[in-house]
C-alpha positions, -999 to +999 in steps of 0.1 A: -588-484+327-608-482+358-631-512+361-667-494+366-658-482+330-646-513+313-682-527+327-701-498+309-683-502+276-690-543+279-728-531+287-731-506+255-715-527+228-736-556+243-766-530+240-758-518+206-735-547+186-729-525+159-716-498+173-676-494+172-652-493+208-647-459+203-679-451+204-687-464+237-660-452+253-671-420+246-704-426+258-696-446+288-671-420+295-691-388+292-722-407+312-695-420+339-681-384+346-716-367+345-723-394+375-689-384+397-672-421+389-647-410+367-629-373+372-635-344+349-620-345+314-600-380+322-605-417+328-592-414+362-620-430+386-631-408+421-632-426+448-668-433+441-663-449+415-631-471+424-661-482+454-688-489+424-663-502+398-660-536+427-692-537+429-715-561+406-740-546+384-768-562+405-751-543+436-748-509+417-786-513+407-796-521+447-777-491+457-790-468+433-828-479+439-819-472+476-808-434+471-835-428+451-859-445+477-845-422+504-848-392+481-884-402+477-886-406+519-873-371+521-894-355+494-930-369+513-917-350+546-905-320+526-871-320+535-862-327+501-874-304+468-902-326+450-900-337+413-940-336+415-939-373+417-922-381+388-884-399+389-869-399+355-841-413+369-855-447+375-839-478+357-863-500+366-897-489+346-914-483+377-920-456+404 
Protein backbone atom coordinates (compact mmCIF):
# COMPACT_ATOMS: atom_id res chain seq x y z
CA UNK A 1 0.00 0.00 0.00
CA UNK A 2 1.27 3.30 -0.95
CA UNK A 3 2.49 5.19 2.05
CA UNK A 4 0.34 8.67 1.78
CA UNK A 5 -2.56 6.05 2.28
CA UNK A 6 -1.36 3.90 5.09
CA UNK A 7 -0.84 7.63 6.90
CA UNK A 8 -4.62 8.51 6.19
CA UNK A 9 -6.02 5.21 7.45
CA UNK A 10 -3.50 5.66 10.74
CA UNK A 11 -5.16 9.36 10.90
CA UNK A 12 -9.03 8.17 10.60
CA UNK A 13 -8.93 5.20 12.96
CA UNK A 14 -6.96 7.54 15.38
CA UNK A 15 -9.89 10.10 14.53
CA UNK A 16 -12.65 7.74 14.99
CA UNK A 17 -11.42 4.53 17.41
CA UNK A 18 -14.40 2.82 16.75
CA UNK A 19 -14.60 2.66 13.47
CA UNK A 20 -13.44 -0.84 11.66
CA UNK A 21 -10.09 -0.87 8.91
CA UNK A 22 -12.37 -1.34 6.31
CA UNK A 23 -13.98 1.44 6.83
CA UNK A 24 -11.19 3.77 6.59
CA UNK A 25 -9.81 2.45 3.86
CA UNK A 26 -12.63 3.23 2.05
CA UNK A 27 -12.66 6.67 3.20
CA UNK A 28 -9.08 7.39 2.97
CA UNK A 29 -9.25 5.83 -0.37
CA UNK A 30 -12.19 7.62 -1.96
CA UNK A 31 -10.81 11.16 -0.25
CA UNK A 32 -7.14 10.18 -1.66
CA UNK A 33 -8.40 9.67 -5.30
CA UNK A 34 -10.78 12.70 -5.31
CA UNK A 35 -7.28 14.67 -4.39
CA UNK A 36 -5.13 13.02 -7.50
CA UNK A 37 -2.79 10.86 -4.89
CA UNK A 38 -4.04 7.63 -5.62
CA UNK A 39 -5.27 6.73 -9.41
CA UNK A 40 -8.91 6.26 -10.35
CA UNK A 41 -10.68 3.13 -9.04
CA UNK A 42 -7.16 1.56 -7.53
CA UNK A 43 -4.70 1.96 -4.73
CA UNK A 44 -2.06 2.73 -7.16
CA UNK A 45 -0.40 6.24 -5.95
CA UNK A 46 0.21 9.24 -9.02
CA UNK A 47 3.16 10.59 -8.94
CA UNK A 48 1.75 13.17 -6.59
CA UNK A 49 1.15 11.24 -4.33
CA UNK A 50 4.36 8.91 -4.19
CA UNK A 51 5.95 12.93 -3.66
CA UNK A 52 3.30 13.56 -0.68
CA UNK A 53 3.28 9.96 0.71
CA UNK A 54 7.46 10.98 1.82
CA UNK A 55 6.46 13.77 3.00
CA UNK A 56 5.45 14.30 6.91
CA UNK A 57 2.04 15.36 7.78
CA UNK A 58 3.40 18.77 9.03
CA UNK A 59 5.07 19.08 5.32
CA UNK A 60 1.79 18.12 3.53
CA UNK A 61 -0.10 20.76 5.73
CA UNK A 62 2.75 23.65 4.85
CA UNK A 63 2.37 22.83 1.30
CA UNK A 64 -1.20 22.81 1.08
CA UNK A 65 -1.59 26.23 3.13
CA UNK A 66 0.95 27.53 0.40
CA UNK A 67 -1.31 26.62 -2.72
CA UNK A 68 -4.11 27.85 -1.16
CA UNK A 69 -2.17 31.19 -0.27
CA UNK A 70 -1.21 31.55 -3.92
CA UNK A 71 -4.70 30.81 -4.99
CA UNK A 72 -5.73 33.57 -2.61
CA UNK A 73 -2.67 36.00 -4.35
CA UNK A 74 -4.18 35.29 -7.68
CA UNK A 75 -7.88 35.73 -6.78
CA UNK A 76 -6.98 39.64 -5.33
CA UNK A 77 -5.45 40.43 -8.87
CA UNK A 78 -8.18 38.61 -10.65
CA UNK A 79 -6.28 36.20 -12.39
CA UNK A 80 -7.89 33.63 -10.55
CA UNK A 81 -12.04 33.02 -10.34
CA UNK A 82 -12.94 34.29 -6.62
CA UNK A 83 -14.80 32.15 -4.04
CA UNK A 84 -16.19 35.63 -2.68
CA UNK A 85 -13.78 35.28 0.06
CA UNK A 86 -14.59 32.32 1.52
CA UNK A 87 -12.03 28.99 1.43
CA UNK A 88 -13.84 25.92 2.57
CA UNK A 89 -10.99 24.19 1.88
CA UNK A 90 -8.95 25.41 4.82
CA UNK A 91 -7.64 22.85 7.50
CA UNK A 92 -6.60 25.26 9.72
CA UNK A 93 -9.91 27.12 11.11
CA UNK A 94 -8.85 30.22 9.78
CA UNK A 95 -8.85 32.36 6.54
Amino acid sequence: MPAILEDAVKSIMKDNPGMKEGAAYAIATKTLQKSGDLKDGTVQATEKGKRRGEMSKATRAKTRAEKYKIEREKERKGEAKSRDGRDERSTSGRL
